[in-house]
C-alpha positions in Angstrom: -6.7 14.8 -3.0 -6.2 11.1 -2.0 -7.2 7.4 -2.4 -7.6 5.1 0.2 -6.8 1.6 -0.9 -8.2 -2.0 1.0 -5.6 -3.7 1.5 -6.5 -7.9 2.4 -3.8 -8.7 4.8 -4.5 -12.3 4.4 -2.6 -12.4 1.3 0.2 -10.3 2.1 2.1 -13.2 4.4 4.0 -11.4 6.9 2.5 -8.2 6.8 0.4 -8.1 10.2 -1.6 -4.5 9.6 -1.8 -1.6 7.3 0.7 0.1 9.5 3.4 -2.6 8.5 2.2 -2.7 5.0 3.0 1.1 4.6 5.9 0.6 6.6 7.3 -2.1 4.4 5.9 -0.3 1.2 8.1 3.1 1.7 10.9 1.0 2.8 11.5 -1.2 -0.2 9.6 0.7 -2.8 10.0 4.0 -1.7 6.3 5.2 -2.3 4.9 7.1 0.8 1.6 6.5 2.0 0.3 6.9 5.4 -1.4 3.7 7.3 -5.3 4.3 7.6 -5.8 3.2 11.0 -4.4 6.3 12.0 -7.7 8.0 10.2 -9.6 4.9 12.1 -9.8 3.2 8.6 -7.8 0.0 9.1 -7.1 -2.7 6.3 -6.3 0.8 4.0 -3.8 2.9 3.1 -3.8 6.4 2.0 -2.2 8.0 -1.1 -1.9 11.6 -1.8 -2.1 11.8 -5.9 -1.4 15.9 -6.1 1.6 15.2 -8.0 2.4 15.0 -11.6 1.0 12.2 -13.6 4.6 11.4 -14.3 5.2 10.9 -10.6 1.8 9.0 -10.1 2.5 6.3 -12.5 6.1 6.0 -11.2 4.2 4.8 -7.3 1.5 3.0 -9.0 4.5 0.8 -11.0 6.4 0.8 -8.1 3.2 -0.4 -6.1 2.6 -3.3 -8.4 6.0 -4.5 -8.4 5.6 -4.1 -4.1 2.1 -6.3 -4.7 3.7 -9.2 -6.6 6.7 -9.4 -4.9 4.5 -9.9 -1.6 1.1 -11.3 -2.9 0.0 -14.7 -2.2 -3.5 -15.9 -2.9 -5.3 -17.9 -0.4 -8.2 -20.4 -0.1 -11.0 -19.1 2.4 
């Protein structure tokens, strides 16, 4: 099982595509998720949550922490 997740690039400064963001994600937060423009889903990532809830809560914390440490809002 899996969740794909949009991701809105224009707040994540920096961060050109999802590829990048999942780069960038496993890098510095050491979640792994795959890019979904490789599924020809772009602006998402995918997460495989077959693991123990223990484990699941650890990425989604670890997620968050990736979110506000790259998260600005903006003004369309």
């Amino acid at each position: 099982m899996y969740i794909m997740v949009g991701i809105d690039l224009k707040c994540f400064p920096g961060i050109e595509s999802d590829m990048e963001f999942a780069q960038t994600l496993i890098r510095e937060k050491s979640v792994f998720c795959l890019p979904a423009s490789i599924f020809e889903c772009p602006n998402y990532i995918r997460i495989v949550i077959t693991m123990k809830k223990e484990k699941i809560i650890e990425a989604c914390n670890r997620i968050e922490e990736f979110v506000l440490d790259h998260y600005s809002s903006y003004d369309s």
